[in-house]
Backbone bond lengths (Angstrom), bond angles and torsions (degrees), N, CA, C in turn:
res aa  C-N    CA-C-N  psi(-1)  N-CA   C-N-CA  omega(-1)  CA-C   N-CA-C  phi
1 X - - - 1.430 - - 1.521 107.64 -
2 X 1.271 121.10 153.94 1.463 114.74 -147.99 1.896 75.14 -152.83
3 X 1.350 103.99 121.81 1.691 100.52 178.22 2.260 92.00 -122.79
4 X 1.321 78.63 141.99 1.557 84.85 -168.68 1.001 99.90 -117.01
5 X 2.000 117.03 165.26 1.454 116.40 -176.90 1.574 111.99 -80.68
6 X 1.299 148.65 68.92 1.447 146.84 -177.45 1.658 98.93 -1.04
7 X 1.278 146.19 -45.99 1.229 123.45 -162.56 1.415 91.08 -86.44
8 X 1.449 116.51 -65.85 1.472 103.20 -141.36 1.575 100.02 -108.44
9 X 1.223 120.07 36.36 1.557 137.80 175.87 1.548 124.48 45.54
10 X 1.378 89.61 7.91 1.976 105.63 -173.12 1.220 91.95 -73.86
11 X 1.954 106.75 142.16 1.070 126.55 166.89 1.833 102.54 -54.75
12 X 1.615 101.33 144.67 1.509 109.66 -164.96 1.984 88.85 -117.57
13 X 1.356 99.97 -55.99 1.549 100.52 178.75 1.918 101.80 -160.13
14 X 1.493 86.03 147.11 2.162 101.57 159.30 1.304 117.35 -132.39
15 X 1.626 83.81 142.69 1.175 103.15 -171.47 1.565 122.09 -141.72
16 X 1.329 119.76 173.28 1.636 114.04 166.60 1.220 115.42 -143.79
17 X 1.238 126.22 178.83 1.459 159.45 149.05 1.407 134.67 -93.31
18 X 1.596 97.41 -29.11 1.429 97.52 -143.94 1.454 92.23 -132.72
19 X 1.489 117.96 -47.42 0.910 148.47 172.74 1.794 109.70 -34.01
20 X 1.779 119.12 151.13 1.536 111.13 166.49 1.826 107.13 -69.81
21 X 1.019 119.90 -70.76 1.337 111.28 166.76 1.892 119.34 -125.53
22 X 1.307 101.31 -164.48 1.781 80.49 -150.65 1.431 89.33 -91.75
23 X 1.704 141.92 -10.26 1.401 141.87 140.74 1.587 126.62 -32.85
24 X 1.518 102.52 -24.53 1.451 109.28 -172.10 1.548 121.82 -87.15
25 X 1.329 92.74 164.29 1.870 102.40 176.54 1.362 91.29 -107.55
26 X 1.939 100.34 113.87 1.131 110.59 165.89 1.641 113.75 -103.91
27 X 1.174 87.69 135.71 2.006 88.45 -161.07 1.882 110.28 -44.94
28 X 1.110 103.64 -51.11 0.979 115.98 -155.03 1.680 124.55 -76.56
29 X 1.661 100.02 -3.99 1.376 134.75 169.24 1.647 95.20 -101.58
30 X 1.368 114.20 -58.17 1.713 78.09 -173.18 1.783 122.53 -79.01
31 X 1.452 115.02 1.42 1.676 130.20 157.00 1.555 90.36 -50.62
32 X 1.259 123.48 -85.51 1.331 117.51 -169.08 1.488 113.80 -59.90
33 X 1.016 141.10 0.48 1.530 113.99 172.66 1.675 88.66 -111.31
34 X 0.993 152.32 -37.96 1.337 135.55 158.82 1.628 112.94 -21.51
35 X 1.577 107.31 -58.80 1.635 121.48 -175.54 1.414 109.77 -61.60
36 X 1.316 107.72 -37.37 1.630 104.90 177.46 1.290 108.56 -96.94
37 X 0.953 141.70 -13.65 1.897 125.93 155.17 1.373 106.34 -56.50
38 X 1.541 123.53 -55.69 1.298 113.53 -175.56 2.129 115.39 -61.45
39 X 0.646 95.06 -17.46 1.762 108.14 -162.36 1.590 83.54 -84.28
40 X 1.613 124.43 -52.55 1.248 105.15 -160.77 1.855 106.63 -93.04
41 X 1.334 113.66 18.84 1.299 118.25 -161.46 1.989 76.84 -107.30
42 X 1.471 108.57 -64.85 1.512 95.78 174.35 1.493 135.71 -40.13
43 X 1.645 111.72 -18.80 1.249 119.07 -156.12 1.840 99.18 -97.28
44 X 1.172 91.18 -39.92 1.891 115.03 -167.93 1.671 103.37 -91.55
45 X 1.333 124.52 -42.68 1.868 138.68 -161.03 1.452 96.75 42.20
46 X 1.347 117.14 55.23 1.824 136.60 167.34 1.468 99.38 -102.26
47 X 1.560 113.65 107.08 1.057 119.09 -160.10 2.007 99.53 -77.45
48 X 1.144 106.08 -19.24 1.612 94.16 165.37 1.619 122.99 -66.98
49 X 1.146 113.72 6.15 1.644 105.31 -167.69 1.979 82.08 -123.02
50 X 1.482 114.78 -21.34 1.610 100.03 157.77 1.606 136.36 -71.35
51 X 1.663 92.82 -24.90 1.383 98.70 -179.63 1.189 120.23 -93.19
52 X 1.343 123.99 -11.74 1.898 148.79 162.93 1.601 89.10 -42.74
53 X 1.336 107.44 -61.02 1.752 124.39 -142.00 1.459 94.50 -78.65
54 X 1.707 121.79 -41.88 1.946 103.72 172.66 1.366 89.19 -63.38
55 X 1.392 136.40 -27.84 1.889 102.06 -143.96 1.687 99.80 -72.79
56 X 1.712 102.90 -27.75 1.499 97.88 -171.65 1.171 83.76 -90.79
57 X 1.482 171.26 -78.36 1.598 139.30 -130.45 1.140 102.56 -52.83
58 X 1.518 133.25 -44.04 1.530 138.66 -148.09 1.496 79.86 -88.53
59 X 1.389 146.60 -45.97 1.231 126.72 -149.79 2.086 107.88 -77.97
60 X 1.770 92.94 -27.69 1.535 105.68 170.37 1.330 110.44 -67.84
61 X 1.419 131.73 -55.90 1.240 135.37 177.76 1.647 113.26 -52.44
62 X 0.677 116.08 -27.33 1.723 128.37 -172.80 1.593 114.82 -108.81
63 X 1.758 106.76 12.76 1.557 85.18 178.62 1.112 109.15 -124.74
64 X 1.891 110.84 144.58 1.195 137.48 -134.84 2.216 98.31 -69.49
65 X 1.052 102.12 -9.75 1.703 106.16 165.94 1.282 127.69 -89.53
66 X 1.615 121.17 -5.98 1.306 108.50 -150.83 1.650 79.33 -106.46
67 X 1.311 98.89 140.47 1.603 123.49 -160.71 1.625 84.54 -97.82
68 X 1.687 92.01 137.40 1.629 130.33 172.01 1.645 105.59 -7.99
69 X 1.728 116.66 -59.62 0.882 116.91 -168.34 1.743 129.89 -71.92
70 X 1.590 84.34 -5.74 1.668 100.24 -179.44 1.469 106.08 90.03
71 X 1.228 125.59 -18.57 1.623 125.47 -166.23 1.852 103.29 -95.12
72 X 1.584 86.74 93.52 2.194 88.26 -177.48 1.249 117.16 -57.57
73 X 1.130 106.47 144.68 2.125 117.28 169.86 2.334 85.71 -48.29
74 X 1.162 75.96 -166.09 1.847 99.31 -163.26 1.292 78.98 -83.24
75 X 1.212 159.16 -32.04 1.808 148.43 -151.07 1.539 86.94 -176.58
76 X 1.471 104.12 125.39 1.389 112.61 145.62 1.384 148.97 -69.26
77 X 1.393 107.88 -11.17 1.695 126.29 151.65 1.526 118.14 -75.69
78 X 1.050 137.17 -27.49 1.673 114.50 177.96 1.480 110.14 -55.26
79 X 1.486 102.80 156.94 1.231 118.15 -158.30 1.743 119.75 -85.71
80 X 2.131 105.46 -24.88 1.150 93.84 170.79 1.655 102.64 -140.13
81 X 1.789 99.51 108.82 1.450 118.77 -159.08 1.334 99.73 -54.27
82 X 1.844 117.12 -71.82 1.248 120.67 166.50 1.750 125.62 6.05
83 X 0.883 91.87 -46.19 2.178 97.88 -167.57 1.644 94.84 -108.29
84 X 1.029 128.79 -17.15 1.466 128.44 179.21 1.865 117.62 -66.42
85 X 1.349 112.80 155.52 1.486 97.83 -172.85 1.612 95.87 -86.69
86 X 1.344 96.31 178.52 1.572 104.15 152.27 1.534 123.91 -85.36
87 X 1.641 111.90 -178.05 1.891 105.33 168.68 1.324 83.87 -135.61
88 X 0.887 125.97 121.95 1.922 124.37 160.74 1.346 94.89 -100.19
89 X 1.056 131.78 5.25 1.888 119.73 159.94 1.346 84.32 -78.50
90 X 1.284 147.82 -66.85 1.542 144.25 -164.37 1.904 98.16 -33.08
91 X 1.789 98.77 -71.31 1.697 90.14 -168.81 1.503 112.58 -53.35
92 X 1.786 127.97 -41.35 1.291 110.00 -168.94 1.072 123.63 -68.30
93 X 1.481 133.59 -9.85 1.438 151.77 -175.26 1.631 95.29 -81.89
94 X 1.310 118.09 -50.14 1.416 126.67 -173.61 1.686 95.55 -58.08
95 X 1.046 117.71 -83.01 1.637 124.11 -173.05 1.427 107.25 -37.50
96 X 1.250 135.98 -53.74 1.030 127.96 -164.83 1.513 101.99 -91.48
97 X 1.356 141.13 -17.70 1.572 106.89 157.75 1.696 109.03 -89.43
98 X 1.392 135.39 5.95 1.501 130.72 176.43 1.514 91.81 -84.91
99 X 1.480 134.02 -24.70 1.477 116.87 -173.29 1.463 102.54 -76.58
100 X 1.608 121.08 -44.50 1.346 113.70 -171.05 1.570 95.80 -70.38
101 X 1.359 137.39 -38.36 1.234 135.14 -172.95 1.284 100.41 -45.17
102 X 1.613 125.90 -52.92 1.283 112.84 -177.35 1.161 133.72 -62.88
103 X 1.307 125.43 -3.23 1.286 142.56 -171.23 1.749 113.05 -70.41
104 X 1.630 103.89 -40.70 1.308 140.63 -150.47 1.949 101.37 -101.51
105 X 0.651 118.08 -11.29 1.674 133.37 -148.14 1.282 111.22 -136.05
106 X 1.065 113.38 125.52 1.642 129.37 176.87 1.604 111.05 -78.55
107 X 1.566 109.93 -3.53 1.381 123.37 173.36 1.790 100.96 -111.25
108 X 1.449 98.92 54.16 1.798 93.69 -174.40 2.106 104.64 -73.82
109 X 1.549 102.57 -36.40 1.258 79.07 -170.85 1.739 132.13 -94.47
110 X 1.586 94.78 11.30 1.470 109.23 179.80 2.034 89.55 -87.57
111 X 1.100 136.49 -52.01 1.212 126.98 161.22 1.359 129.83 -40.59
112 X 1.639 118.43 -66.90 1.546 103.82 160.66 0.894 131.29 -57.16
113 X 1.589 126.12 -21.14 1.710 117.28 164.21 1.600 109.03 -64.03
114 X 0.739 106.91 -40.98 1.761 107.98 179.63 1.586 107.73 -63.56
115 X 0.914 130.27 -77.81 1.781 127.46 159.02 1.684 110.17 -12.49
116 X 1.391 116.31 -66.76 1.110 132.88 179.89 1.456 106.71 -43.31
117 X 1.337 120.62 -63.87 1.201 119.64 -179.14 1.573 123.26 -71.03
118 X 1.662 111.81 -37.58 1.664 96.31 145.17 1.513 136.88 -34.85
119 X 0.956 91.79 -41.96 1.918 101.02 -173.44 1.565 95.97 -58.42
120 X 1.646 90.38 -62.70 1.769 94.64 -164.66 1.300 97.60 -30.60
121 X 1.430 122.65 -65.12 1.331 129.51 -153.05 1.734 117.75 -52.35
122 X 1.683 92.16 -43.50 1.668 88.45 -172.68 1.480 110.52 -95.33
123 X 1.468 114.55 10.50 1.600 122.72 -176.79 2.194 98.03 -95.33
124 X 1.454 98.06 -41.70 1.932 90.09 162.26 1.073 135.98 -87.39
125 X 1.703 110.35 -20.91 1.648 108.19 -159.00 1.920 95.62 -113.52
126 X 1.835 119.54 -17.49 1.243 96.38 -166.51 1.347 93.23 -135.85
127 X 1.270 133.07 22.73 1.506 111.81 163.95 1.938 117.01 -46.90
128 X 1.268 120.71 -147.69 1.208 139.71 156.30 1.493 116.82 -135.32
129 X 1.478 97.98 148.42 1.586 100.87 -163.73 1.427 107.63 -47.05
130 X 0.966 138.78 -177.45 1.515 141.18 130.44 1.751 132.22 -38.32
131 X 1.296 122.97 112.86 1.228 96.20 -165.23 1.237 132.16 107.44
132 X 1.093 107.64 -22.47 1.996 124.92 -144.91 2.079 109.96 -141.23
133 X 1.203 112.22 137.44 1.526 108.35 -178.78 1.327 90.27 78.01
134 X 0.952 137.18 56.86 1.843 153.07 154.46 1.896 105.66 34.83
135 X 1.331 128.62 37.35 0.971 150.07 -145.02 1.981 126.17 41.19
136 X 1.186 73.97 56.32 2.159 84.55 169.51 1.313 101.99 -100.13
137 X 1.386 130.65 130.11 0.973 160.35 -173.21 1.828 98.74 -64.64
138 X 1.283 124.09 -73.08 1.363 134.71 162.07 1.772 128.30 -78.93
139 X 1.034 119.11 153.10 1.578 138.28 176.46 1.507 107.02 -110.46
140 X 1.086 131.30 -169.55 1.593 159.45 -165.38 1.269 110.33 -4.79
141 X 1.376 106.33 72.71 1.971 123.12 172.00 1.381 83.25 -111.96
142 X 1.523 93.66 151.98 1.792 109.86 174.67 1.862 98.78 -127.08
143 X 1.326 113.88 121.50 1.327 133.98 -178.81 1.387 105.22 -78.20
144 X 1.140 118.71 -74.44 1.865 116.92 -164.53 1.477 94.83 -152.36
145 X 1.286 119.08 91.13 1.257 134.63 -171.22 2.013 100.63 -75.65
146 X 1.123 104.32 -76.00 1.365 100.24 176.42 1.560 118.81 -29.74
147 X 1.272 116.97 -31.57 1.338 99.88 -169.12 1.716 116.94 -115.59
148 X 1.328 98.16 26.87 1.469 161.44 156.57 2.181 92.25 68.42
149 X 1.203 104.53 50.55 1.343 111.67 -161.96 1.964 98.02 -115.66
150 X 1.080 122.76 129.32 1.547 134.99 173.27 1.479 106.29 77.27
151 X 1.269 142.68 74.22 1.411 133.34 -139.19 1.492 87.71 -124.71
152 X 1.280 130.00 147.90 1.695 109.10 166.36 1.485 132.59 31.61
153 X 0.992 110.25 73.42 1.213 121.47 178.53 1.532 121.52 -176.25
154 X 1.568 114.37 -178.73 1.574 118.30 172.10 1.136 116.43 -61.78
155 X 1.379 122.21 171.12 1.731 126.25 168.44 1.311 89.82 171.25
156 X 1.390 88.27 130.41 1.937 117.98 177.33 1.033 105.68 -46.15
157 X 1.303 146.65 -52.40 1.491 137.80 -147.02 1.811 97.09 -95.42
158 X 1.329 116.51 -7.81 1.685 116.92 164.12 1.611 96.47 -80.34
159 X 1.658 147.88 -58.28 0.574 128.77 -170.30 1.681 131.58 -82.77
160 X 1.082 94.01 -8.98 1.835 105.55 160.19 1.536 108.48 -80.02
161 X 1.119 139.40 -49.99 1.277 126.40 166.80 1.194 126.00 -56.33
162 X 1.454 132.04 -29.07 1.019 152.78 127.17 1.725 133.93 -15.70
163 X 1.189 117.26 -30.92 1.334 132.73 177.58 1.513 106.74 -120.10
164 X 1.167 133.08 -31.25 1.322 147.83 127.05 1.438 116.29 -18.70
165 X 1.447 114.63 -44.35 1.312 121.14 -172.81 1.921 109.81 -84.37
166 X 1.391 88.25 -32.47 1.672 94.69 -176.34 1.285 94.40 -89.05
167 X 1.106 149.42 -19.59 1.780 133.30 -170.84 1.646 82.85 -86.71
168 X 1.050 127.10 -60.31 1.750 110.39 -166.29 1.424 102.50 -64.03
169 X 0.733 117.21 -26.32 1.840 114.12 169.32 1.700 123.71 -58.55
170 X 1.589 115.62 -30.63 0.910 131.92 178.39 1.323 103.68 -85.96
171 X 1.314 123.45 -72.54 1.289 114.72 149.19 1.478 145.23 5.25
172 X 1.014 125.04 -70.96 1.169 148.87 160.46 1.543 116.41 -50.94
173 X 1.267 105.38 -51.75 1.483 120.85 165.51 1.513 106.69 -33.70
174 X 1.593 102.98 -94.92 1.207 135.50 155.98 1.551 94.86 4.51
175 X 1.624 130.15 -90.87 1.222 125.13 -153.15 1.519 107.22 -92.82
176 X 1.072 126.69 -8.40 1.805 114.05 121.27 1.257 145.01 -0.29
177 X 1.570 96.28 -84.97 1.753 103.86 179.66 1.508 94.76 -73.88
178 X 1.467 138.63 -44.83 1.533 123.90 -178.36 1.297 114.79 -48.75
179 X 1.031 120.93 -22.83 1.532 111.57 -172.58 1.523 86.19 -99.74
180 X 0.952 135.50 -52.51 1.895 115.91 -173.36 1.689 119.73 -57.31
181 X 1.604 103.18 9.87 1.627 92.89 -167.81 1.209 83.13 -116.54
């Protein structure tokens, strides 16, 4: 959380909750402010709240923690990633505002490839079995790690972003091939 001075917009203080420390990139905070630059760039078409939203996709896509598969540990600052969980609420939040991002962006298909390849990732490596996780669609999201509460496991708002992520995917598809015919 980042509290600013209302007049003169200077950072006043940061902080977290959720976060490893309040210096850190916690994945799952910068998933959501990626999602909400794009959301409020659709809502407003204020091209500063579009160009906010590449600096953080490009800054997610480009940072030196986010593992091969695209799916970040719970915070990209802890010190030993290895033993850390994952958040796949982080990637489905990611995919589904990089698909609408692409919509918006003259860099649509370096974004939907990136989305795209999230999915791949959390559609083989993190669903939940069949049957299993009391019907949650996904496994290994981390809720509030510090306060050692939702650790590995499901959580609704991973799998709503998550299905969210595949309807704009279809979507997108969809008005794809219309425009190539």
């Amino acid at each position: 959380m980042v509290d600013f001075n209302p007049e003169t917009g200077e950072v006043q203080s940061k902080n977290t909750h959720q976060g490893y420390s309040d210096e850190s990139d916690w994945a799952r905070g910068q998933a959501w402010g990626l999602y909400g630059y794009v959301m409020i760039y659709r809502e407003t078409g204020n091209k500063i709240y579009l160009n906010q939203a590449k600096k953080i996709a490009n800054f997610l896509q480009n940072h030196p923690q986010l593992p091969n598969d695209m799916v970040p540990y719970w915070d990209f600052d802890v010190s030993d990633l290895e033993n850390e969980p994952r958040d796949v609420s982080s990637a489905a939040i990611m995919a589904s505002a990089l698909y609408e991002l692409s919509c918006y962006s003259n860099n649509q298909k370096k974004y939907k490839e990136a989305a795209d390849q999230i999915l791949k990732s959390i559609t083989s490596k993190y669903r939940s079995p069949k049957g299993q996780n009391k019907g949650f669609i996904l496994q290994n999201s981390t809720g509030q790690k510090p306060k050692k509460s939702e650790i590995d496991l499901p959580l609704n708002y991973a799998d709503y972003y998550y299905l969210e992520a595949l309807s704009r995917k279809e979507k997108l598809e969809k008005d794809i091939k219309l425009f190539e015919k």
